[in-house]
C-alpha positions in Angstrom: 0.0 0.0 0.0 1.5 3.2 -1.2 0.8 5.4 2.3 3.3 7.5 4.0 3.6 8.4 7.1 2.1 12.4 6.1 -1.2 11.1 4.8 -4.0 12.0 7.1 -5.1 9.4 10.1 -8.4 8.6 7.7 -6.6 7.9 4.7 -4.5 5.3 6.3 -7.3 3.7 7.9 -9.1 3.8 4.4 -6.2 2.2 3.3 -5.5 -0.4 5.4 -9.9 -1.5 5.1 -9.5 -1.4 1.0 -6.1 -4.1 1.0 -6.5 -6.3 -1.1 -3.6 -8.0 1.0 -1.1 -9.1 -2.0 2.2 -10.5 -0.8 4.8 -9.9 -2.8 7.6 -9.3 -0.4 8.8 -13.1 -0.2 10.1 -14.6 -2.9 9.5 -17.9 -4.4 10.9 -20.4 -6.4 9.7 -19.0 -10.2 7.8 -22.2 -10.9 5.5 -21.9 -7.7 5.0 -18.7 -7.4 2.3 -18.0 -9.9 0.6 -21.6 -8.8 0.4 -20.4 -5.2 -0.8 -16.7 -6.1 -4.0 -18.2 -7.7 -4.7 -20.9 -5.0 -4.6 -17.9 -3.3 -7.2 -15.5 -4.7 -9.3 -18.8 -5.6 -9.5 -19.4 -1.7 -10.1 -16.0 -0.7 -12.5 -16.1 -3.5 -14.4 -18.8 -2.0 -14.2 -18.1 1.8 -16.0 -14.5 0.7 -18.3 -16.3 -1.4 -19.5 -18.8 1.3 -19.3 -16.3 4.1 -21.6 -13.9 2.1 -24.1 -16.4 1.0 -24.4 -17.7 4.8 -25.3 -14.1 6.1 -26.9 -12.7 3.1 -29.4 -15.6 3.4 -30.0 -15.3 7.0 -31.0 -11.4 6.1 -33.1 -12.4 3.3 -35.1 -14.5 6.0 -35.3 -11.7 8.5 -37.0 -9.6 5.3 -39.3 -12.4 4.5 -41.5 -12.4 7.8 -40.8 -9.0 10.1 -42.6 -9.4 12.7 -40.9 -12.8 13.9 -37.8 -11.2 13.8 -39.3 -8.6 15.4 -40.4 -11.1 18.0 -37.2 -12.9 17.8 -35.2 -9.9 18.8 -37.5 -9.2 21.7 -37.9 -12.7 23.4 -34.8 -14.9 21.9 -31.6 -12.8 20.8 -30.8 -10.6 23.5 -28.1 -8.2 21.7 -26.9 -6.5 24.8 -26.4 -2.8 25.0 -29.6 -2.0 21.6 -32.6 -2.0 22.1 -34.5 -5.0 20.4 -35.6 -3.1 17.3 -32.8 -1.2 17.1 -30.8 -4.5 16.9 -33.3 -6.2 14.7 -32.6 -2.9 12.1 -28.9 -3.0 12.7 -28.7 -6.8 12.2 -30.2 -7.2 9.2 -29.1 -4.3 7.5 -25.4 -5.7 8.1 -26.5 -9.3 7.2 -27.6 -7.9 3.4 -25.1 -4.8 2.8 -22.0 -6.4 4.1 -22.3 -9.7 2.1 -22.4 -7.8 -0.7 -19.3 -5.3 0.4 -17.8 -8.8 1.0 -18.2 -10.4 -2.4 -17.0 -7.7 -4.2 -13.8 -7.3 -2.0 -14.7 -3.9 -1.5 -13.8 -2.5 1.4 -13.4 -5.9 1.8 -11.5 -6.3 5.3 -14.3 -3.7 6.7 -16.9 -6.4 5.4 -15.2 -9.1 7.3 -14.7 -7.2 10.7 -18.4 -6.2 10.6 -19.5 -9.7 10.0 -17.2 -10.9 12.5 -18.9 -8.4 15.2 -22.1 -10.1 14.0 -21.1 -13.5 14.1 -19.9 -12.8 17.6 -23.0 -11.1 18.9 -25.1 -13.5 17.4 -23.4 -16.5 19.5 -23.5 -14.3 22.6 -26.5 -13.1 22.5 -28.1 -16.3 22.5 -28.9 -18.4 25.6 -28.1 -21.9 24.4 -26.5 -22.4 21.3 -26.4 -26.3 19.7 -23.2 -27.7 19.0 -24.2 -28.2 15.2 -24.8 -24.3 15.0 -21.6 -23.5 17.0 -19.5 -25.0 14.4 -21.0 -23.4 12.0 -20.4 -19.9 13.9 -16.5 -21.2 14.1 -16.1 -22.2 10.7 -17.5 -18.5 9.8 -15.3 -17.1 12.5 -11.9 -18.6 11.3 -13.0 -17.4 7.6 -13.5 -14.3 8.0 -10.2 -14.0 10.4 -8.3 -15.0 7.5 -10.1 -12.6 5.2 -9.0 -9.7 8.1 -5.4 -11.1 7.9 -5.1 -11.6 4.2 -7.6 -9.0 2.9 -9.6 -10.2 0.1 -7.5 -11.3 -2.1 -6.1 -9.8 -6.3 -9.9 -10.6 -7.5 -11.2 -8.0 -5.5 -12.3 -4.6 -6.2 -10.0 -3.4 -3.5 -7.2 -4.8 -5.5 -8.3 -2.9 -8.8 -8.7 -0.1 -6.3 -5.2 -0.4 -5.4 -3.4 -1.1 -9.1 -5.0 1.9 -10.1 -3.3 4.0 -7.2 0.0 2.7 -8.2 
């Protein structure tokens, strides 16, 4: 990322969100190195693709009926520190836009830190959780902690984003 240390706070934080998180610094043996690049971007491809789907889906079936979610929010999820509404807004809103965000890889690592608040208040916020679910909320978890880590990879928006700036 082409940031120096006299670019304002925001722009850095802007920048850091938008890597695409390209290694290039290491280098490899010639014959791997364009092998491992693509395993690469196909698995950060994937994990973004099967992360989005999982919450954009949930979303879709918080849209379908509103009043049970409405009613879920009040009696079963209990987000602490929003009010039930507030939290059923907030929640599905995040479950439909981020997915999206997420997909594209734009602003890709600021998709996978919102959805990992959610997928972290979701867990909490219930009072029994079953195992089957749980591992699904792990599996989620540990994608989306790569995606922070690595960003989302060189077919993202973020990485267009960040050729052009070069």
């Amino acid at each position: 990322m082409n940031t120096t240390s006299t670019s304002p706070w925001w722009r850095q934080v802007l920048a850091a969100a938008c890597d695409p998180g390209v290694e290039t610094a290491k280098p490899r043996p010639r014959w791997l190195a364009l092998p491992l690049r693509e395993a690469q971007s196909l698995a950060q491809l994937l994990a973004r693709l099967y992360v989005a789907q999982v919450f954009f889906m949930s979303g879709l079936t918080k849209l379908r009926d509103w009043s049970i979610t409405l009613a879920l929010f009040e009696d079963e999820y209990h987000v602490p520190l929003l009010p039930p509404e507030l939290a059923a807004y907030m929640g599905t809103g995040g479950e439909l836009l981020l997915p999206v965000l997420l997909v594209l890889g734009l602003g890709g690592r600021f998709a996978a830190a919102g959805l990992s608040v959610m997928n972290v208040v979701a867990v909490l916020s219930l009072a029994e959780v079953a195992p089957a679910a749980l591992i699904g909320h792990q599996l989620w978890g540990s994608l989306l902690i790569g995606l922070l880590l690595w960003g989302p990879g060189r077919w993202s928006v973020d990485a267009l984003l960040a050729a052009r700036r070069r």
